[in-house]
Chimera marker file (.cmm) of the C-alpha trace (Angstrom):
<marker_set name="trace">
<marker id="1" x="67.991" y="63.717" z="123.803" r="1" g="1" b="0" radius="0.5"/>
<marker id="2" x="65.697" y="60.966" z="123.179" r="1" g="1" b="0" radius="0.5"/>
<marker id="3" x="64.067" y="62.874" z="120.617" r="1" g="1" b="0" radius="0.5"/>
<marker id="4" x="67.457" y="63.558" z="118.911" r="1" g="1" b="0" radius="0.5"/>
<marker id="5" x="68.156" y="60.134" z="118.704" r="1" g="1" b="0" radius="0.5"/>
<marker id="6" x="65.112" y="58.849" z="117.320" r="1" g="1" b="0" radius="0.5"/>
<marker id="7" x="65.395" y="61.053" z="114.403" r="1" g="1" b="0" radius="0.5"/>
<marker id="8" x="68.756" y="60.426" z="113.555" r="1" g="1" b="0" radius="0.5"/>
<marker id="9" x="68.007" y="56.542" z="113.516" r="1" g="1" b="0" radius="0.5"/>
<marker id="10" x="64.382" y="57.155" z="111.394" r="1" g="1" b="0" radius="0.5"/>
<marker id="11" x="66.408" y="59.465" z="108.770" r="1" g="1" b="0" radius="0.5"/>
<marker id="12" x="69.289" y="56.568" z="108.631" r="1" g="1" b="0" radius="0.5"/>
<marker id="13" x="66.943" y="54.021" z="108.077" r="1" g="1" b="0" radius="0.5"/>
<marker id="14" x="64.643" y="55.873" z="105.726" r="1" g="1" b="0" radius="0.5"/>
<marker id="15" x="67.992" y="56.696" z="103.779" r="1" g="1" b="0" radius="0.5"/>
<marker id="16" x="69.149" y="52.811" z="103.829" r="1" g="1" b="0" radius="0.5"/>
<marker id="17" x="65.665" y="51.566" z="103.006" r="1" g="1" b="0" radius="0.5"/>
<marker id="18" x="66.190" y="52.746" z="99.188" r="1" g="1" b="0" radius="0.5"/>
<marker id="19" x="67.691" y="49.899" z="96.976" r="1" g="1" b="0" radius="0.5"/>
<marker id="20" x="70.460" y="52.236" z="95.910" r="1" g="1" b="0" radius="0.5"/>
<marker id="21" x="71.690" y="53.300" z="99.354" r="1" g="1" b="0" radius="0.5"/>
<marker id="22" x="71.663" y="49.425" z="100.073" r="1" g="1" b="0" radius="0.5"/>
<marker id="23" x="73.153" y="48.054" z="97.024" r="1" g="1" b="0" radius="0.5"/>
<marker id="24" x="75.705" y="51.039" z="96.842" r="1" g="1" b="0" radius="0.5"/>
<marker id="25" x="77.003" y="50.477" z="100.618" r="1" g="1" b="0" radius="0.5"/>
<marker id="26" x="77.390" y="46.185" z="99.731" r="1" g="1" b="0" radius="0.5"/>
<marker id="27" x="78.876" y="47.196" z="96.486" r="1" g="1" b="0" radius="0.5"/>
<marker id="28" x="81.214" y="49.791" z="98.723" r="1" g="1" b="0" radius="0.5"/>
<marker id="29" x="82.119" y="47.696" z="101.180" r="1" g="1" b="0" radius="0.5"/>
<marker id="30" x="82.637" y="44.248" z="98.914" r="1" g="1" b="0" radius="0.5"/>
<marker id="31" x="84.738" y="46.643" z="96.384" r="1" g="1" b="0" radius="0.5"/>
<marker id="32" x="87.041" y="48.514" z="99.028" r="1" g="1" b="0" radius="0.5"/>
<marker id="33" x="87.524" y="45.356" z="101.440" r="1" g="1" b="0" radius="0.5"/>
<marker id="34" x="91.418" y="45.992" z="101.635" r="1" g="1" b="0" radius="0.5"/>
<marker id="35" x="90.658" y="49.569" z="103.201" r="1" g="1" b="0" radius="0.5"/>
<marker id="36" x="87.853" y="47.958" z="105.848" r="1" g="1" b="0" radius="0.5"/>
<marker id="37" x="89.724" y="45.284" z="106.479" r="1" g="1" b="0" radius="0.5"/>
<marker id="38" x="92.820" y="47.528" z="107.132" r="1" g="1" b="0" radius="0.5"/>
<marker id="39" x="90.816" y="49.743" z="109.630" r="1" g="1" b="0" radius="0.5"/>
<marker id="40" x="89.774" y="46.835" z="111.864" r="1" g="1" b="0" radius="0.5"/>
<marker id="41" x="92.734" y="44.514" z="111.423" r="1" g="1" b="0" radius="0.5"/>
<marker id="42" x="95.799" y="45.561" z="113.053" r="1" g="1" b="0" radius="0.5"/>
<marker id="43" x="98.725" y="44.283" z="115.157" r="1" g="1" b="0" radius="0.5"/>
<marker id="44" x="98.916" y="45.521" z="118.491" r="1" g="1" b="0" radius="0.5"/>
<marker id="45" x="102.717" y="46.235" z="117.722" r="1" g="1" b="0" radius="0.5"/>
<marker id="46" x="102.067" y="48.899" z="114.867" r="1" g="1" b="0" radius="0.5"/>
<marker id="47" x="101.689" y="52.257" z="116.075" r="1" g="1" b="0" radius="0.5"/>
<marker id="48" x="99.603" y="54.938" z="114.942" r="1" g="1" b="0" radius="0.5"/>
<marker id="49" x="101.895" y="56.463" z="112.486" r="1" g="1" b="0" radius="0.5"/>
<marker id="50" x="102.603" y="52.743" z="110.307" r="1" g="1" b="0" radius="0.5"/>
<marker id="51" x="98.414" y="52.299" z="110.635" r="1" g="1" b="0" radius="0.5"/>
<marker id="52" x="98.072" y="55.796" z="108.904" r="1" g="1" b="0" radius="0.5"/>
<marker id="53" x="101.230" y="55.025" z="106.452" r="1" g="1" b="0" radius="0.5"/>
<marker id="54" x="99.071" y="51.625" z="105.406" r="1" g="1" b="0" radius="0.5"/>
<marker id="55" x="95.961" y="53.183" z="104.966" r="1" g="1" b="0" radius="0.5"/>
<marker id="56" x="97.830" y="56.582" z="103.120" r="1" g="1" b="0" radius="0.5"/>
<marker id="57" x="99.379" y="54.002" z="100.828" r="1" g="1" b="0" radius="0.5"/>
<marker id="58" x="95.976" y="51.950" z="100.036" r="1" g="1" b="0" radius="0.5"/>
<marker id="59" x="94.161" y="54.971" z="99.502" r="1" g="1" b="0" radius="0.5"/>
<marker id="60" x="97.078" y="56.646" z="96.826" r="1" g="1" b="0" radius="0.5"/>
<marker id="61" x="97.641" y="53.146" z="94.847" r="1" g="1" b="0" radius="0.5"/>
<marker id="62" x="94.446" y="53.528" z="93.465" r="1" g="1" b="0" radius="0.5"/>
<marker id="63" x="92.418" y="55.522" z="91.371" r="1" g="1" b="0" radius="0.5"/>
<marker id="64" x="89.886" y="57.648" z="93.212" r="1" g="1" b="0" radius="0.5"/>
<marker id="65" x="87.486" y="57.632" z="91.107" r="1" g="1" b="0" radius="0.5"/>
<marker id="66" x="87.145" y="54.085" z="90.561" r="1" g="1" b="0" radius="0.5"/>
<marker id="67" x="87.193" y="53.547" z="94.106" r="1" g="1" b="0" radius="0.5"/>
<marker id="68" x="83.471" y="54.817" z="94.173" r="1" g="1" b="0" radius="0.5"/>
<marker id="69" x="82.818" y="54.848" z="90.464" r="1" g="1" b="0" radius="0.5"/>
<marker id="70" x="82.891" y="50.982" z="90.194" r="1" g="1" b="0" radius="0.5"/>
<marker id="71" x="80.506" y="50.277" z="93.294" r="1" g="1" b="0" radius="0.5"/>
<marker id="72" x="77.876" y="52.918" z="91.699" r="1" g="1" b="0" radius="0.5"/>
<marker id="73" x="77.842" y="51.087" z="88.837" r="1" g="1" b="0" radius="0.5"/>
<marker id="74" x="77.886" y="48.297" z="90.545" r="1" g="1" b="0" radius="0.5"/>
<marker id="75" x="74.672" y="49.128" z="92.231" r="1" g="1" b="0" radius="0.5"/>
<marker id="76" x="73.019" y="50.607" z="89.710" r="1" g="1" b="0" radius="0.5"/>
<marker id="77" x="73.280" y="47.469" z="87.522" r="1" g="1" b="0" radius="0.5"/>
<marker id="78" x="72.288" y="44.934" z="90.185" r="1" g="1" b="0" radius="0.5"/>
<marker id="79" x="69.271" y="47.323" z="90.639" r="1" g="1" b="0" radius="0.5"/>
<marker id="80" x="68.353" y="46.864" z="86.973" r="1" g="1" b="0" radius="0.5"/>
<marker id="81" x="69.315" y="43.456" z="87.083" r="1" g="1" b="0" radius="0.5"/>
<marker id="82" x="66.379" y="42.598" z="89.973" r="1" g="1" b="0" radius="0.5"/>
<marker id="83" x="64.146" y="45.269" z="88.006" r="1" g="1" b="0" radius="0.5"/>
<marker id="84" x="64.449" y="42.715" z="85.100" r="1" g="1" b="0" radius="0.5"/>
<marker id="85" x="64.108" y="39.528" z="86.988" r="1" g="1" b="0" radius="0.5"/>
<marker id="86" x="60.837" y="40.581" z="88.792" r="1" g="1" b="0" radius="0.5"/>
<marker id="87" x="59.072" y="41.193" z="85.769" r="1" g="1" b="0" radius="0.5"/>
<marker id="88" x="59.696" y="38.941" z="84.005" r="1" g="1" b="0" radius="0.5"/>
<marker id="89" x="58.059" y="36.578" z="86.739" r="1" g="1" b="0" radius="0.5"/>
<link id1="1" id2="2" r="1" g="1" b="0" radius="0.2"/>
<link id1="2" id2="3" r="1" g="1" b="0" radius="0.2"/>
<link id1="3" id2="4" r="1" g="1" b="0" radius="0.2"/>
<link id1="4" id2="5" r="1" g="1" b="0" radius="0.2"/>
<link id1="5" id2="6" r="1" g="1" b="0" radius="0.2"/>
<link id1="6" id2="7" r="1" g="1" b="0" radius="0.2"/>
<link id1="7" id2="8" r="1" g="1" b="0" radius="0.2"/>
<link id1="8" id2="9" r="1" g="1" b="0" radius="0.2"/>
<link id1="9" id2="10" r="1" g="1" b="0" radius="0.2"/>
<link id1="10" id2="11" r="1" g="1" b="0" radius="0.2"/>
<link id1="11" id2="12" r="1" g="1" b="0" radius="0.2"/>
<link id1="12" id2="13" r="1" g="1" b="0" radius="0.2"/>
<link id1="13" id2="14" r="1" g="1" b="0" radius="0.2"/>
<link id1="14" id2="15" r="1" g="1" b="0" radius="0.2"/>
<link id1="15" id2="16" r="1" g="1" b="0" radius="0.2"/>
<link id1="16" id2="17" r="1" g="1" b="0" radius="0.2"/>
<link id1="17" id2="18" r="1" g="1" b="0" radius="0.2"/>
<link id1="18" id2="19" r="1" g="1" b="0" radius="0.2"/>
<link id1="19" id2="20" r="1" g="1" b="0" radius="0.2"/>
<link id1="20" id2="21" r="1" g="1" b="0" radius="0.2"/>
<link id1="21" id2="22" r="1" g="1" b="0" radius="0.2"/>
<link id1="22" id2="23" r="1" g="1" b="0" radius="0.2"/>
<link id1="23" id2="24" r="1" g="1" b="0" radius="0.2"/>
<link id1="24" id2="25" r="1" g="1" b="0" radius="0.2"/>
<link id1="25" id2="26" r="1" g="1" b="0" radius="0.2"/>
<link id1="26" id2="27" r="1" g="1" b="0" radius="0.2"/>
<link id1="27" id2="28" r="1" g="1" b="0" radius="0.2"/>
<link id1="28" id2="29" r="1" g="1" b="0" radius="0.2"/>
<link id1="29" id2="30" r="1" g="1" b="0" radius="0.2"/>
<link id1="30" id2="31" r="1" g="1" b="0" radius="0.2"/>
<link id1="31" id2="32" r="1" g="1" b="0" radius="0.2"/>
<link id1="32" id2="33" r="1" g="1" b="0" radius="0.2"/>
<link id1="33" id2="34" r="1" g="1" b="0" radius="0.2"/>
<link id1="34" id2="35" r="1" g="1" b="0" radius="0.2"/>
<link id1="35" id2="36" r="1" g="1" b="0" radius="0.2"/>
<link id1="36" id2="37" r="1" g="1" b="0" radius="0.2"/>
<link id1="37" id2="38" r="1" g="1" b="0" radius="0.2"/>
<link id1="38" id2="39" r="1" g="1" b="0" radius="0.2"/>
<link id1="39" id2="40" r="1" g="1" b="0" radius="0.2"/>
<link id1="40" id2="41" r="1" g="1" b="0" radius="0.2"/>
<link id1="41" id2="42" r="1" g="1" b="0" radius="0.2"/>
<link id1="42" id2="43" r="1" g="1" b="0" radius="0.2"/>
<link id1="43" id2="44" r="1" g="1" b="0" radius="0.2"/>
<link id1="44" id2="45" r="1" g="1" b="0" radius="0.2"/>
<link id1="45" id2="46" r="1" g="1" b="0" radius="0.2"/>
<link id1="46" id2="47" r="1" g="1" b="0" radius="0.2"/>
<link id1="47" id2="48" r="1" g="1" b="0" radius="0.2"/>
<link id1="48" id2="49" r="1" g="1" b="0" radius="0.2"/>
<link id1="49" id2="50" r="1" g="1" b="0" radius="0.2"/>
<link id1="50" id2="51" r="1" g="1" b="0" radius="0.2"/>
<link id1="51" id2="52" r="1" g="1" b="0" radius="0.2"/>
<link id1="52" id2="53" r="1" g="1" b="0" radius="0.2"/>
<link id1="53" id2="54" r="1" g="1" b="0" radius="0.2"/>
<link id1="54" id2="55" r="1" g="1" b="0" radius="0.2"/>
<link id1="55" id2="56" r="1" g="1" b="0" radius="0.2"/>
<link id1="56" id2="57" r="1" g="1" b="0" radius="0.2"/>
<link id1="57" id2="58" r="1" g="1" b="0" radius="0.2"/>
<link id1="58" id2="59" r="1" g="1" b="0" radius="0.2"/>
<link id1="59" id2="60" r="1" g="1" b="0" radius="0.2"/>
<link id1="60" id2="61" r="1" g="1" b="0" radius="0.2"/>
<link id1="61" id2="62" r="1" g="1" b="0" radius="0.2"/>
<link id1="62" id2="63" r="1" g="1" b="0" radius="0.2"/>
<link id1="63" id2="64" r="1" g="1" b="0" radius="0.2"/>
<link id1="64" id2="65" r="1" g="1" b="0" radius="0.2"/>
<link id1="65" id2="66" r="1" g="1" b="0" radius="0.2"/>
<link id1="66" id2="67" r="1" g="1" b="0" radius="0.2"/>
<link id1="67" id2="68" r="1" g="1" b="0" radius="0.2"/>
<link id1="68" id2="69" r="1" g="1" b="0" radius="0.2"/>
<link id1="69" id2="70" r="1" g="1" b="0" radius="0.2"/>
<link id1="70" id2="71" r="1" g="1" b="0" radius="0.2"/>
<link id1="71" id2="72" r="1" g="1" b="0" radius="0.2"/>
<link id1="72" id2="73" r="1" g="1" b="0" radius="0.2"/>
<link id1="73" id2="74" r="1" g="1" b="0" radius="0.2"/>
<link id1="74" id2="75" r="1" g="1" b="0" radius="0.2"/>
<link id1="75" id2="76" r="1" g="1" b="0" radius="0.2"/>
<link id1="76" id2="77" r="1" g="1" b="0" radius="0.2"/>
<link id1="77" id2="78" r="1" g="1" b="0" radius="0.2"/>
<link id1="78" id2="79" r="1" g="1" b="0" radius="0.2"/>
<link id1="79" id2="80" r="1" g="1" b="0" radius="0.2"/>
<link id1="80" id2="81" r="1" g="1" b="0" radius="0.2"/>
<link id1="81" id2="82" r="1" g="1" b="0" radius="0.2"/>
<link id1="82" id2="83" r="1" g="1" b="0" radius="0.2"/>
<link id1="83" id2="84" r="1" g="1" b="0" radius="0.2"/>
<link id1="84" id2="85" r="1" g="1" b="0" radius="0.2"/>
<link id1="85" id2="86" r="1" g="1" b="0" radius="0.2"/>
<link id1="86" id2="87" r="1" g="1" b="0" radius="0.2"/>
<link id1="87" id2="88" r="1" g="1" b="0" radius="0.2"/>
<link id1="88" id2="89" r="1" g="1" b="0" radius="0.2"/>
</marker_set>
C-alpha cells in the first residue's frame, strides 16, 4: 500500500512539475473562484439540496467552454510571456 501511494504522489508531481499543468490549475482556480469558493463556503443552515441548487446555477450561467477555454489560454500565454522574458535576459 505504500508502494501504491508513492506512485500516485511521483505521477502527481511529475504531472504538476510541467509549466502548463501549473499555470493551467492557477489560471483554473483564479478564473472559476465563484465555484471554489462556493464548495468550501457554506452556511451551516443550507442543506444539501440549496448547496447543489447554488452550484447547478453557477455552473449553467456560464458558458462551458469559456469556463476552461479562458484559463488555457490563459496559461498558455503566461507561458510564452516568461518564454519571452527569459531570453531576452
Amino acid at each position: 500500500m505504500k508502494i501504491f501511494g508513492e506512485r500516485i504522489k511521483n505521477s502527481f508531481t511529475e504531472r504538476n512539475a510541467t509549466p502548463f499543468a501549473g499555470a493551467f490549475i492557477i489560471a483554473l482556480v483564479i478564473y472559476n473562484w465563484h465555484l471554489f469558493f462556493s464548495l468550501i463556503n457554506f452556511d451551516n443552515s443550507e442543506t444539501r439540496i440549496s448547496k447543489i441548487k447554488i452550484i447547478s446555477d453557477y455552473l449553467k450561467e456560464e458558458n462551458r467552454i469559456a469556463r476552461i477555454g479562458y484559463p488555457i489560454i490563459i496559461a498558455f500565454g503566461s507561458i510564452i510571456k516568461i518564454i519571452i522574458i527569459k531570453n531576452k535576459i
